[in-house]
N, C-alpha and C positions, 0 to 999 in steps of 0.2 A: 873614730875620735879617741885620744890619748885620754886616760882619766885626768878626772880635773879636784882640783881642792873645793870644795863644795862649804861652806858655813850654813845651816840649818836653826832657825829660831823656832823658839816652841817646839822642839823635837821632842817634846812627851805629849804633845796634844796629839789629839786623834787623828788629822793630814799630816802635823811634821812627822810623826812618828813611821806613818807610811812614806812620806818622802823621801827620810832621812836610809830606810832600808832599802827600798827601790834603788836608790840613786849608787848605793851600794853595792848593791848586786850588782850594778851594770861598770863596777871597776873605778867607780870613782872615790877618793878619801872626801869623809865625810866628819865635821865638826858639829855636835849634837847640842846647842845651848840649851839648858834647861834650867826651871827655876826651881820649884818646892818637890819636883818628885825626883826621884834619885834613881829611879830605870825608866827607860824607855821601852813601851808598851805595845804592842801591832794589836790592828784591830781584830787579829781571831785570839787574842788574850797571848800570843807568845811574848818572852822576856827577849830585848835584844841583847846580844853579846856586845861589848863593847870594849873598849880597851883604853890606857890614858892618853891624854893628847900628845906626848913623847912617841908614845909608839905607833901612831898615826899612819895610815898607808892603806894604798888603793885595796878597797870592798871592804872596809873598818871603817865601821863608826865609835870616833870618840866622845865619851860625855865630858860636858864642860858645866859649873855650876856657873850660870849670872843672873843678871835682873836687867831686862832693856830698858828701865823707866831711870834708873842707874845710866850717868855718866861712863864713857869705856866700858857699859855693860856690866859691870856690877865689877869688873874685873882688877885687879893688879895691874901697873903696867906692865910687866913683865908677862905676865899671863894674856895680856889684851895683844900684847906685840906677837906672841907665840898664835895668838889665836886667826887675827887680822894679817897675819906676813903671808905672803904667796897665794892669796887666793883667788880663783877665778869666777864664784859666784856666791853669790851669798841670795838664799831661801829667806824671808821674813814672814813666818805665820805665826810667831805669837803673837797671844790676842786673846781677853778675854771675849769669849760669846754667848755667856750669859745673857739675860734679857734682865732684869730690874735692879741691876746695879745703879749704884748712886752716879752724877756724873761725875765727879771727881779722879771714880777707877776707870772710869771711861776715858778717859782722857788722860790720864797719866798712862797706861797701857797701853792703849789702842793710839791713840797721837803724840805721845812722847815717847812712847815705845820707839814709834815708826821716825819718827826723828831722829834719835840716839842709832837704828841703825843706819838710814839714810846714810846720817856723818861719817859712819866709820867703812861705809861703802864710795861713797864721796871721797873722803879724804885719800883711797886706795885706788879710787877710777876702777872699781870691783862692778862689774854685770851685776842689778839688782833685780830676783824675781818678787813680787812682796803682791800675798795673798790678800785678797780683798773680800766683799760680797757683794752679789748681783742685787744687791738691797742696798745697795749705795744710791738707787733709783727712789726710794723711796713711795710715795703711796702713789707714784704714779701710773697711770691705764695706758695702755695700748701695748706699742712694738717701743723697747727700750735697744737701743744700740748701743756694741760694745766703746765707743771712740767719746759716748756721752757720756757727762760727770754731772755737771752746775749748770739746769735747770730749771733755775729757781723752784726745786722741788719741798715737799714739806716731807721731814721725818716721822715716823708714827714710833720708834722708840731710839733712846738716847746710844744705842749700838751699831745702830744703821747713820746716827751722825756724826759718831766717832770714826766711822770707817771712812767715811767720805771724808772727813778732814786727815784720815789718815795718806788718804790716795793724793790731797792733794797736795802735801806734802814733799809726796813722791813726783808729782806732774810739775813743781816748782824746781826740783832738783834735775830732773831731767832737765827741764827747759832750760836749766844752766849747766847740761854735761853730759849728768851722769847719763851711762844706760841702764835702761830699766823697761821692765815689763811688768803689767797687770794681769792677775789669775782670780776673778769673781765666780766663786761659786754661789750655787743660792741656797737653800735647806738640806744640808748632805744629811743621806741619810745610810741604811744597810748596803751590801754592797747587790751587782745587780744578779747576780745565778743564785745566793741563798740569802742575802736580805741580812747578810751577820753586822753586827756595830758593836762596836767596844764601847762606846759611853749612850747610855740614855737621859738625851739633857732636849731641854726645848720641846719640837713639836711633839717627842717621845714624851714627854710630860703630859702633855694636854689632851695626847691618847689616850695615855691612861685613867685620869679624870674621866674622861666620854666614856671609857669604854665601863668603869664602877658607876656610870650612873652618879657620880659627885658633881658635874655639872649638865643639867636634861637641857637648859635654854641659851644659846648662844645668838647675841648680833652678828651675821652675816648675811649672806650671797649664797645662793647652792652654789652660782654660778661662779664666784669666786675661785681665781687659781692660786693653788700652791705650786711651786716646780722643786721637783724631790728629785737630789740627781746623787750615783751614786758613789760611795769613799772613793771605790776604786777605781771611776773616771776622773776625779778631782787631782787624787795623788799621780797617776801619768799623765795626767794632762800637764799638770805644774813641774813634773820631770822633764817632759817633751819641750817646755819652754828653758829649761835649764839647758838642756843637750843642741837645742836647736836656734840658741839666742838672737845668733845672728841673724837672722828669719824673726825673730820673735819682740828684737828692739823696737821700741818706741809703740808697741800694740798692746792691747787690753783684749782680753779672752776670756766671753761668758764659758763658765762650766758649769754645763745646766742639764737637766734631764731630757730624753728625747720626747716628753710632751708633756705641758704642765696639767695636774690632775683638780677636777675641780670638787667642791666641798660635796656636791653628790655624786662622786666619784668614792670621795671616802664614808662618807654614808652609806653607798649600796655596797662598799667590801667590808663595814661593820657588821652591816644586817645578815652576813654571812653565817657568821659567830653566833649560836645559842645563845654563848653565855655574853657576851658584850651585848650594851645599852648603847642606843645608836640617840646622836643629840637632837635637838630641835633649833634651827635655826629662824630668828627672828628680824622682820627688818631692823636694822640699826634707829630707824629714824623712831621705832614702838617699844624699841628696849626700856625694861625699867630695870638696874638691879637693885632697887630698892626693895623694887615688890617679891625677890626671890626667897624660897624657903631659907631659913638661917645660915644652915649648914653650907648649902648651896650658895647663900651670896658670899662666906668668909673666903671659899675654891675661887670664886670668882674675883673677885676684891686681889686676892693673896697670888692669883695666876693668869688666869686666864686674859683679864685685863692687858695684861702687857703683849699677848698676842691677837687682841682684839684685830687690830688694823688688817692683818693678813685676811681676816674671815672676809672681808670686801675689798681686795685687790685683783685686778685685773691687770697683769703685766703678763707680756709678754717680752721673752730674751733673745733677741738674734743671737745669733752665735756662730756669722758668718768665720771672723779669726779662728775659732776653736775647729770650726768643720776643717779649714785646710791643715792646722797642725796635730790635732789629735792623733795619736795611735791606733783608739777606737771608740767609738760613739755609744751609749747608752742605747737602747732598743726598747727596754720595756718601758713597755703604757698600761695607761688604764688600772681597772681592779687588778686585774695580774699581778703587776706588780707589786700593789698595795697588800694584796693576799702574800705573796711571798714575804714584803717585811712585818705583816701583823704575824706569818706562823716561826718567825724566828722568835718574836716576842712571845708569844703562846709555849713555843719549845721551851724556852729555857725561861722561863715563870716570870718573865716581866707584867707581862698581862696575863689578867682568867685569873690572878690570886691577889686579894684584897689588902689592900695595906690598912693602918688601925689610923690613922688620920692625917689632917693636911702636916703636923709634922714628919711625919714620915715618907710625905709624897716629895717634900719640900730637901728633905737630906737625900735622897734620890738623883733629885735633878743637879744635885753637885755644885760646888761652886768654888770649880781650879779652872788651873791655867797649864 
């Protein structure tokens, strides 16, 4: 296949960033949109080389400064015409995925984001791939299939509702044209042979809470699944739908780990650790955090709350579409894997060294785009 012109959103988050290289290397020009950071980052901490959007050309990625919540993208018309002419796919994964943002950012980002670039792939009749989450399901149990959306499901926080209204968006545009494909990951985390990740935000958050012993009592499930799947199945996989579209129009593709792990899964690869503090989980229906020690209910109040719903979910992901187009499938299970991303954290002092309070745990967990 001839290189293709590729547009890339959120190309400094932690997927565009690998998409935008990958797709790269394999001979394609690549258009890098970004908003507040001014290089583009790969997840083992390398700087991308990039070059201006004039000198554009196959295995180059250009940076472009815009804002998708922004009209043309934040852009010039001249700059939007330069951006938008000739292209043959356009990546959409910007996205705030933060957890306790107000809903306001959620919906200007995550739903007007996905709008603004819809339009400007619409109005081009441009292949759209546009990155979603397998949490578009919401708090619901069982086997979740990739083709399901609007289930009359209930959201457990205001990012898993934005994304849903983002997809549908996209399933409304389709239904009047465009082409387009869905790429739902579910809790990305390190990748899978060393467990490396450039940003520790979310579950990396709540780790580290469990593992100081800032939070001992959690509502949950042992039995509870989390599915931890890893960067670098997400980023080829979401490439593989780029490269192989025609195959890939009009389908949705769980990108999900090869087995979800459950909360005593991550308890017995806690209890591994010395120095980590392995949590207690409580029925939900006994929970009080009234009754917690001070310290302990501000962690809780201030974080853990907003990942509460996960501690009692039972989803499972088909991910029949992903099995026939991946390049290659995720393997590890179990503590194994868990061990390999707790000793990247361990390695390089995310975890095992003390932070001086929830201010500090709270500027940690970042809050870009």
């Amino acid at each position: 296949m001839s290189g293709l012109r590729v547009l890339v959103t959120g190309a400094a988050g932690l997927v565009g960033a690998e998409v935008a290289v990958r797709l790269a290397n394999e001979g394609h020009t690549v258009l890098a949109l970004v908003h507040t950071r001014s290089e583009i980052v790969r997840n083992d901490g390398r700087v991308v080389r990039t070059v201006p959007i004039g000198r554009s050309g196959p295995g180059l990625v250009s940076c472009v400064a815009g804002d998708v919540t922004k009209p043309m993208l934040g852009l010039t018309t001249e700059r939007y015409e330069d951006l938008a002419g000739g292209l043959d796919r356009v990546v959409h994964a910007a996205a705030t995925t933060d957890f306790g943002r107000r809903w306001e950012t959620y919906e200007s980002l995550n739903v007007d984001g996905t709008r603004n670039v819809v339009r400007l792939a619409a109005e081009r009749s441009v292949p759209l791939v546009h990155v979603s989450t397998a949490y578009v399901c919401g708090e619901r149990t069982g086997r979740v299939l990739e083709d399901e959306l609007d289930v009359g499901q209930r959201f457990g926080t205001g990012y898993e509702r934005s994304k849903f209204l983002a997809e549908q968006e996209v399933r409304a545009a389709a239904a009047n044209g465009l082409p387009a494909a869905v790429v739902r990951p579910s809790m990305i985390v390190g990748t899978q042979t060393s467990g490396e990740i450039r940003d520790f935000k979310n579950m990396y958050v709540v780790l580290k809470l469990f593992t100081q012993g800032r939070v001992r009592s959690v509502p949950g499930f042992y039995d509870a699944l989390l599915d931890l799947v890893p960067v670098d199945y997400v980023a080829a996989l979401i490439c593989q739908v780029v490269n192989r579209f025609p195959e890939a129009e009009g389908r949705t593709f769980h990108a999900v780990g090869a087995s979800p792990h459950t909360l005593l899964d991550v308890s017995n690869a806690l209890a591994e650790y010395p120095m980590f503090q392995v949590p207690h989980y409580v029925s939900p229906s006994s929970f009080d955090a009234g009754a917690l020690p001070p310290d302990e209910r501000v962690y809780y109040r201030r974080i853990i709350a907003m990942y509460e719903s996960f501690f009692r979910r039972r989803a499972r992901f088909d991910d029949t579409n992903a099995a026939r187009l991946a390049p290659w499938r995720p393997t590890a299970t179990g503590v194994e894997y868990l061990r390999t991303l707790l000793d990247h954290c361990v390695r390089v002092g995310y975890l095992g060294r003390p932070e001086s309070g929830i201010g500090e745990v709270l500027r940690l967990a970042g809050r870009t785009r």
